[in-house]
N, C-alpha and C positions, 0 to 999 in steps of 0.2 A: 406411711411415708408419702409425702404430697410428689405429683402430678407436675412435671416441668423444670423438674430442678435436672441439669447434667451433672453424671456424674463426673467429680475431678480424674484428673489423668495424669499419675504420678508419674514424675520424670527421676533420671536420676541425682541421687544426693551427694554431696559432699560428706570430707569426714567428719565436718563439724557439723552437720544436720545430723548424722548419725548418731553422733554423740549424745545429739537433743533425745533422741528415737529412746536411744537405750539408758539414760544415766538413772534412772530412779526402779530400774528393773536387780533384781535378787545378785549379787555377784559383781555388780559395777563398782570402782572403789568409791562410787561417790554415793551410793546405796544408805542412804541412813540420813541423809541430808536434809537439811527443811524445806527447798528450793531451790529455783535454776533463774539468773537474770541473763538476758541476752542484749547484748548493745550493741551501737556499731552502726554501719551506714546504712542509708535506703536501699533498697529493690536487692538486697543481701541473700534475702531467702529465711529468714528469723519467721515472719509470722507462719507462714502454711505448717512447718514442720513443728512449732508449737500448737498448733490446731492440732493436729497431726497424733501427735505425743501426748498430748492432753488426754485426747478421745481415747487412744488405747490405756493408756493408765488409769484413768475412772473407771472405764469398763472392766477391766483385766483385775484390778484393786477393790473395787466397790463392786463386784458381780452379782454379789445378791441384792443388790437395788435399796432404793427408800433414801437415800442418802440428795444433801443439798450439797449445789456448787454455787460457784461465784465466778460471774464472765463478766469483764469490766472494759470500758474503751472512755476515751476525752469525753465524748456523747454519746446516746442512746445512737443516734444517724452514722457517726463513724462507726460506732461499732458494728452494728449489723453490715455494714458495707462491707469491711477491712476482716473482719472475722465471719460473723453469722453465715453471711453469704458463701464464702468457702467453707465455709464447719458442715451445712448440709451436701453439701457436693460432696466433699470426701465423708460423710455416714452415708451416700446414697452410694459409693465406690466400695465403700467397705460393707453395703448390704444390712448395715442397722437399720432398722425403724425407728423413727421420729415423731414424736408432732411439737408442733414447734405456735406457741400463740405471740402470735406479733402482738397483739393489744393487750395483753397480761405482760409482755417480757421474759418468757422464759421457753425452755426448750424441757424435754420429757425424751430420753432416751436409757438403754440399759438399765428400766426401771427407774431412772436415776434423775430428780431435777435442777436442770440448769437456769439460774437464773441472773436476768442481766442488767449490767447500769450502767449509767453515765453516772460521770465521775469527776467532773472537773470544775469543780464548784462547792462551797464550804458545806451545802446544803445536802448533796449528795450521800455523807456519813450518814444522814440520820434514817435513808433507806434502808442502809444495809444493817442496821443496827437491831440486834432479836435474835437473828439468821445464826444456825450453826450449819458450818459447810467443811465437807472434806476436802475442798481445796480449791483454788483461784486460780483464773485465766487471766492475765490483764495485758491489753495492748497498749500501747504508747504511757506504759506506767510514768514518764517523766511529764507526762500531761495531767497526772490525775493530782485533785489535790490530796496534803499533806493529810488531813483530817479522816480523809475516806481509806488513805493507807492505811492510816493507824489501827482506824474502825475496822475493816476485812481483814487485816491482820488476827485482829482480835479473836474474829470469828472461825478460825483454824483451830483455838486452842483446845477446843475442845474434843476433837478427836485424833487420836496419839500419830495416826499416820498420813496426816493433810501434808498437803505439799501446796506451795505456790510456784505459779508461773507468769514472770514478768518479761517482756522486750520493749524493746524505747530506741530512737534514737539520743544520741547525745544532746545536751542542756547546758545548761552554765556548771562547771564546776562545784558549783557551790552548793547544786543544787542538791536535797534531802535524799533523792534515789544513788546520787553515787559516794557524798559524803557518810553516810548512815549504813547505806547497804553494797554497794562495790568497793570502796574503799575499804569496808570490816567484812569480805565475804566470806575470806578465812575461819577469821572467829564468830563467824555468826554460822556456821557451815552451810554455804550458799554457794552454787557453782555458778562461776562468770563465763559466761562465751563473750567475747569482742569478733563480732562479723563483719566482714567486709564484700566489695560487692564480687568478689575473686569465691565468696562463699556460696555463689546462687550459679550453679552448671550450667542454668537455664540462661541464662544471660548472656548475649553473642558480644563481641569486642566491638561490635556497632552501638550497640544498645548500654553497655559502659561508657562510652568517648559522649554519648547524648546525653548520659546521666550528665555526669562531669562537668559538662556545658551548661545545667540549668543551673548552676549555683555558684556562688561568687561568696568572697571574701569568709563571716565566720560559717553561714549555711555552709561552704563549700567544706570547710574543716571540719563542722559535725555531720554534716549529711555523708559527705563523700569521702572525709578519711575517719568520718563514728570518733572523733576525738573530743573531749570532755573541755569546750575554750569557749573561755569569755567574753563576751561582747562588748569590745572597751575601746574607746575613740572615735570618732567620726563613724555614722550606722553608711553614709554615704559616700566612704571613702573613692569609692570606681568615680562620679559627678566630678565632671572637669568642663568649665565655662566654654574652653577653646573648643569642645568635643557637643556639647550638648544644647548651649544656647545661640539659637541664631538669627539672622537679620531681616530672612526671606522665608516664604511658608509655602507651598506647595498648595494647590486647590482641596479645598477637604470633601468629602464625599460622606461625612457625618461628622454631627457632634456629641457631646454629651459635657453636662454640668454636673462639679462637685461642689458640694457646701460645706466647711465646718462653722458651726454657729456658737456664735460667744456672745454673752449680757457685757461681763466687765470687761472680759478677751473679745481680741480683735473676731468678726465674722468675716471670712474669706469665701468666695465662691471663684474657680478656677472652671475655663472653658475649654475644653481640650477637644481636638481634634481627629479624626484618621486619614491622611493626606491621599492621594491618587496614588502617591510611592509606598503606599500600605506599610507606612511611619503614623507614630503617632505626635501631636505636638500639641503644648500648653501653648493655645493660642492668646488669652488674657487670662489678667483676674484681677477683680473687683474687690476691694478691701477697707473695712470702718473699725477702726479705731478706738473707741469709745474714750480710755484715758486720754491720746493723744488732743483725741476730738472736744473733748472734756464736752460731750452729750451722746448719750446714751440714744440711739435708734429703736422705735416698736418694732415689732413681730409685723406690722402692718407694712412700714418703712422700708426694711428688709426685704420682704416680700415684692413692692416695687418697684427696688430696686436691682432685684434680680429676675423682673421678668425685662424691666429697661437694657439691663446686662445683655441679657439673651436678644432682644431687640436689636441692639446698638451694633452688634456684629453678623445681622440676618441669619442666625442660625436656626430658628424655629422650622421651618423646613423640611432641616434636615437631623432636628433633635431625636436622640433616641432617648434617652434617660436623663433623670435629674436625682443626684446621689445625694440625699441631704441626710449630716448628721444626728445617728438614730435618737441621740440625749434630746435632738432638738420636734419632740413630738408638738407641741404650740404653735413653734413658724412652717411647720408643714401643712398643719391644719388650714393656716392663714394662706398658704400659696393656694392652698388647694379651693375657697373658699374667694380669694380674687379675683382667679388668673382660669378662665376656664380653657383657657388652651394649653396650661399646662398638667392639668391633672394627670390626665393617661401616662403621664412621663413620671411624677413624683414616687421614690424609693425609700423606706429606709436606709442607712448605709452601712456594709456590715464592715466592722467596728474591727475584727480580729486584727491586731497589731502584729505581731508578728510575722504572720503568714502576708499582711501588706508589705510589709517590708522587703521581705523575703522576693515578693512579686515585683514592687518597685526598681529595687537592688537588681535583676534579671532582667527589667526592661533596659535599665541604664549601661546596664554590661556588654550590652546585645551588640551595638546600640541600639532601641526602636523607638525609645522615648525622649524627645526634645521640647524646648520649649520659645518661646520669643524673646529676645532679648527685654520688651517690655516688661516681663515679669520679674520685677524687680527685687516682690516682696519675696516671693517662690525662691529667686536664685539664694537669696539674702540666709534664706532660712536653710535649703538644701545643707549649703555650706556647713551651719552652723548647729544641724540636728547629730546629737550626739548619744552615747548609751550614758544610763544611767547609773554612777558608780558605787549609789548606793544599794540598789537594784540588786545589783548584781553580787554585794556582801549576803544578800537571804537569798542566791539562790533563782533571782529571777533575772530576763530579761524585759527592759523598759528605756524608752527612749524617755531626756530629763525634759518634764511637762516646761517647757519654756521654748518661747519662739516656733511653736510646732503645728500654728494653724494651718498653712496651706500644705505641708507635709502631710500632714493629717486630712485633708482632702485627698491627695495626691492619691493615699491609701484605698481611699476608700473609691475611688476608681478604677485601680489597679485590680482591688476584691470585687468587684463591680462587673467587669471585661472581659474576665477569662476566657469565654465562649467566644470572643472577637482576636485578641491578640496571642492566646496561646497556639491556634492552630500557625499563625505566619510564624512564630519563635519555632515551633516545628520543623516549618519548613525550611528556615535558615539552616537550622541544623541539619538536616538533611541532605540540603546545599553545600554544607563544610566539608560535613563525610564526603562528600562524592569526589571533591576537589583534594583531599589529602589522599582519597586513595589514588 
């Protein structure tokens, strides 16, 4: 057992945790089943008590040891956070012995080994593929792909008493985890929990009304009512011109530059700012056209043109970052290779669409994020960024690839800033509470 871990500090459960505890134990009606999914909102209480239930049931079921499992999350990095990290806490509570190899991926306890994946990527199956295991852990199974399902599926079949354990929040309807398997859980004999955040004891009525607060429009219906809905019309339906664009800016106290980079698509670089009223605002942005322009700009051109950018508004200064699109490895090279006062600042940008979204949508809601009425092309596009309807026939969420460059900046600033803007969104809320009570 390693050196530094606390042990977890069980608090107490609701009926539906309970239910987790006990449903695959001798005598429960649901005893014989192949599986348990749990769905339903954030901070609910689903994942500890399937850690939880896991552990006793491998141990308790598989006690004479030698036996393989399977512990699965979106990524190698979530998972150990969201799971691994509490999985050794509660065996260091419950007085198991461990050892646990981070650089191999797997864990070693009640003789028994666990081993773990990321999952969110076609490529993922071909891990798991060999592997016979008595049973699966999986977190955010609406994250994992289709392929790696199928695959650790598979890998149960072989021994008569495997069970799976899946929890997710809610997805598109459409998607494969509730079409295939919540929707058929009946007849596939698979127990469903829908949890809500009324399910986690632990949760004070402060710490629900904050939930609540960080999510707007579809996030708010699957995060906070765990309801299985579509993402259809407008992704930025809260964006309202009267509410968000305006005519006057505030002193800004930093910057920071996003890029998306397009050959035939237009390249946008937007400058955003954090004002003295610790608001944030799209102070310009810079945008070439190539069809309209009917000439294609170099990687060189570009490059110039957005240190000229940066220039033309004296923000050098006070830059912190430059967010350039991760596809665009060549015009990074070239900034970085021009512009020696920009290097120290040049980023990948990380790309995760959704979870920007989701950030964006929360800034706008707040309100904290506005922009100048100059930005014509940004307002032009907010407006007109839509979900994708074919997208969402297979099950996925995707905005339609059209008119979506400075949006697509916008994103990648948003996943960029956390560490700056989520502590003030905080603190707003914190500010609400105190005024409604």
């Amino acid at each position: 057992m390693r050196r530094g871990v606390t042990a977890f500090k069980f608090q107490p459960m609701s009926r539906k945790q309970k239910k987790v505890l006990s449903w695959w134990r001798s005598g429960s009606p649901y005893a014989g089943y192949d599986g348990i999914i749990a769905d339903g909102s954030i901070r609910s209480g689903k994942t500890i008590v399937f850690i939880l239930s896991f552990i006793l049931w491998s141990t308790h079921e598989f006690a004479s040891g030698g036996y393989n499992f399977i512990i699965s999350g979106r990524t190698i990095g979530a998972l150990k956070r969201n799971v691994v990290s509490p999985m050794l806490r509660i065996l260091k509570a419950l007085r198991i012995a461990y050892e646990y190899n981070r650089s191999e991926n797997y864990l070693i306890f009640g003789n028994n080994t666990y081993y773990l994946f990321g999952a969110d990527n076609e490529a993922s199956q071909d891990v798991v593929q060999g592997l016979t295991a008595a049973g699966w852990l999986a977190d955010e199974i609406a994250l994992h792909h289709p392929e790696f399902i199928t695959q650790a599926l598979g890998r149960l079949l072989s021994i008569p008493n495997s069970l799976f354990w899946w929890n997710c929040n809610p997805e598109s309807p459409y998607h494969i985890v509730n079409t295939e398997y919540i929707l058929k859980a009946c007849e596939k004999y698979i127990l469903h929990l829908h949890f809500t955040l009324d399910d986690n004891l632990t949760l004070s009525q402060k710490a629900k009304e904050r939930a609540k607060r960080m999510f707007f429009g579809v996030f708010y219906k699957r995060y906070i009512l765990g309801l299985w809905v579509a993402a259809e019309g407008a992704i930025y339906d809260m964006f309202d011109e009267a509410v968000h664009v305006v005519d006057k800016l505030p002193e800004m106290v930093r910057y920071w530059v996003t890029c998306d980079y397009g050959t035939t698509n237009p390249t946008v670089f937007l400058l955003i700012g954090q004002g003295t009223d610790n608001r944030f605002y799209v102070v310009d942005e810079w945008r070439w056209d190539s069809v309209k322009e009917h000439r294609q700009m170099t990687d060189g051109q570009y490059s110039d043109a957005l240190h000229k950018f940066i220039i033309s508004h004296s923000a050098l200064a006070k830059l912190q970052w430059i967010f350039i699109d991760p596809s665009a490895a060549s015009f990074r090279l070239q900034v970085y290779n021009d512009h020696k006062d920009l290097r120290a600042r040049l980023i990948p940008a990380n790309n995760s669409v959704l979870d920007g979204i989701r950030r964006v949508s929360t800034l706008l809601s707040t309100p904290l994020l506005f922009m100048h009425r100059r930005c014509k092309g940004l307002d032009e596009e907010l407006s007109g960024y839509v979900w994708d309807p074919k997208a969402q026939e297979r099950g996925e969420d995707a905005p339609v690839k059209q008119n979506d460059h400075a949006p697509d900046a916008l994103r990648y600033w948003a996943n960029g800033t956390r560490n700056v803007w989520e502590p003030i969104l905080k603190k707003i809320a914190l500010q609400t509470t105190k005024k409604a009570a």
